[in-house]
C-alpha positions in Angstrom: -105.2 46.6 -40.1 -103.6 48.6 -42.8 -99.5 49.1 -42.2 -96.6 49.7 -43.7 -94.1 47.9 -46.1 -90.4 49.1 -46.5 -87.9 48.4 -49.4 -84.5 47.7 -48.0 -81.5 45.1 -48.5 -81.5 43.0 -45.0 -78.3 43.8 -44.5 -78.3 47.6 -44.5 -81.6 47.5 -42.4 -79.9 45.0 -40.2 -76.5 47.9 -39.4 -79.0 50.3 -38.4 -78.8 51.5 -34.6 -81.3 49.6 -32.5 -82.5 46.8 -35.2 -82.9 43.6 -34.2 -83.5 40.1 -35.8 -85.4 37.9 -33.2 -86.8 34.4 -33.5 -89.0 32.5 -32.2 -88.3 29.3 -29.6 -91.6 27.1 -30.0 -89.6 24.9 -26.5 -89.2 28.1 -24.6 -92.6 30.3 -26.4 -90.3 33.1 -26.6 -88.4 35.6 -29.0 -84.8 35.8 -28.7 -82.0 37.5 -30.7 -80.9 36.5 -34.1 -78.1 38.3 -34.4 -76.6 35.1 -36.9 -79.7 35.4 -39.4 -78.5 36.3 -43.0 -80.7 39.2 -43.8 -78.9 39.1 -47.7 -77.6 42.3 -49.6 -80.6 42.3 -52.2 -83.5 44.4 -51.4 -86.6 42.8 -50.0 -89.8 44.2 -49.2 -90.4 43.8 -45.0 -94.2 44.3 -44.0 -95.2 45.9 -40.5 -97.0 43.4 -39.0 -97.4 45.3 -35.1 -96.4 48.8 -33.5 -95.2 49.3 -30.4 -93.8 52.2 -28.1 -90.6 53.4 -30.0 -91.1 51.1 -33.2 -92.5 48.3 -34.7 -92.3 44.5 -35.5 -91.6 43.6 -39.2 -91.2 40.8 -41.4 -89.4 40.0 -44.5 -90.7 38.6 -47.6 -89.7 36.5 -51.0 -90.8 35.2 -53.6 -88.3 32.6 -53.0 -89.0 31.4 -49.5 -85.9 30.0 -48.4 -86.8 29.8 -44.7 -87.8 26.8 -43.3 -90.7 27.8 -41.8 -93.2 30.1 -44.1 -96.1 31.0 -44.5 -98.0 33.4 -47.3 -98.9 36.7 -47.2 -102.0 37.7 -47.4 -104.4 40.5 -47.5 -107.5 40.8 -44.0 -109.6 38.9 -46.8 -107.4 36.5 -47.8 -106.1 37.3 -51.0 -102.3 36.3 -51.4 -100.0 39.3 -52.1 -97.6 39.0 -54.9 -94.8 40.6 -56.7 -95.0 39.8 -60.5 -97.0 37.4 -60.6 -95.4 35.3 -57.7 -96.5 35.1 -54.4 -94.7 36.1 -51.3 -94.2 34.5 -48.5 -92.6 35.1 -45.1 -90.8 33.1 -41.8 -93.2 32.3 -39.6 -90.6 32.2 -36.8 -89.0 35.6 -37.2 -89.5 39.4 -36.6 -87.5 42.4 -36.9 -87.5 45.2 -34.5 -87.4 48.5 -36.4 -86.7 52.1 -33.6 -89.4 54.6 -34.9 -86.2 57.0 -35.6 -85.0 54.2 -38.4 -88.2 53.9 -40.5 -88.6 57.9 -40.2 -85.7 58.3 -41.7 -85.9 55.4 -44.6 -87.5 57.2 -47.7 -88.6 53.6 -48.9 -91.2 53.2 -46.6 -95.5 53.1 -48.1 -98.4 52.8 -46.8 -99.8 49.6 -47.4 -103.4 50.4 -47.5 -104.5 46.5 -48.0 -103.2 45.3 -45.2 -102.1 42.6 -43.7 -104.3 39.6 -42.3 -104.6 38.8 -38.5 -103.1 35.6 -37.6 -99.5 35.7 -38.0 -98.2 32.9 -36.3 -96.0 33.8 -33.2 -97.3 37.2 -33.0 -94.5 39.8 -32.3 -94.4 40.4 -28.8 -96.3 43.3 -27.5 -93.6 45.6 -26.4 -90.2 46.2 -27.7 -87.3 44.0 -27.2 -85.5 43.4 -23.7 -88.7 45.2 -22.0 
């Protein structure tokens, strides 16, 4: 399902009204907040991975992976996505809520007309946070 992909440091997406960092309890099978993770000051690309009333579920990516869970980023046939040369990866156990009114307003959001493979693990939840 073709999405979108945004170009912001974690830390200015993460001061924006109605953002949330949420992670994933395998014990409990549920998202909770995150508000602790280091989202970092250098610009990252985050990929849409699910929309939902009022906004969408997103999640970061580096060529770096320095979560401890990760997985790679990959196109609906497989192909890995890359940035120079180097894959990408993202955590498998967290999302990021994004408002609607947030990405409208971001002018570093594209269409990413690859999209992103099915099979995520943890799926974002189907409706927004605290719903």
């Amino acid at each position: 399902m073709p999405l979108r992909k945004m170009t912001i440091a974690g830390n200015r997406l993460k001061e924006q009204q109605g953002v949330k960092f949420l992670q994933y309890k395998s014990k409990s099978k549920t998202w909770e907040p995150f508000p602790t993770y280091d989202a970092g000051a250098i610009a990252h690309w985050y990929w849409e991975i699910k929309k939902v009333d009022g906004g969408s579920y997103w999640v970061p990516s580096s060529t770096t992976h320095p979560w401890s869970t990760k997985g790679l980023l990959c196109d609906e046939d497989g192909k890995a996505f890359s940035d120079n040369g180097h894959d990408l990866y993202y955590p498998q156990d967290i999302v990021v809520w994004i408002p609607d009114a947030v990405v409208k307003k971001e002018s570093n959001v594209e269409d990413n007309a690859a999209g992103i493979a099915d099979g995520i693990p943890h799926k974002a939840p189907n409706t927004p946070p605290g719903s």
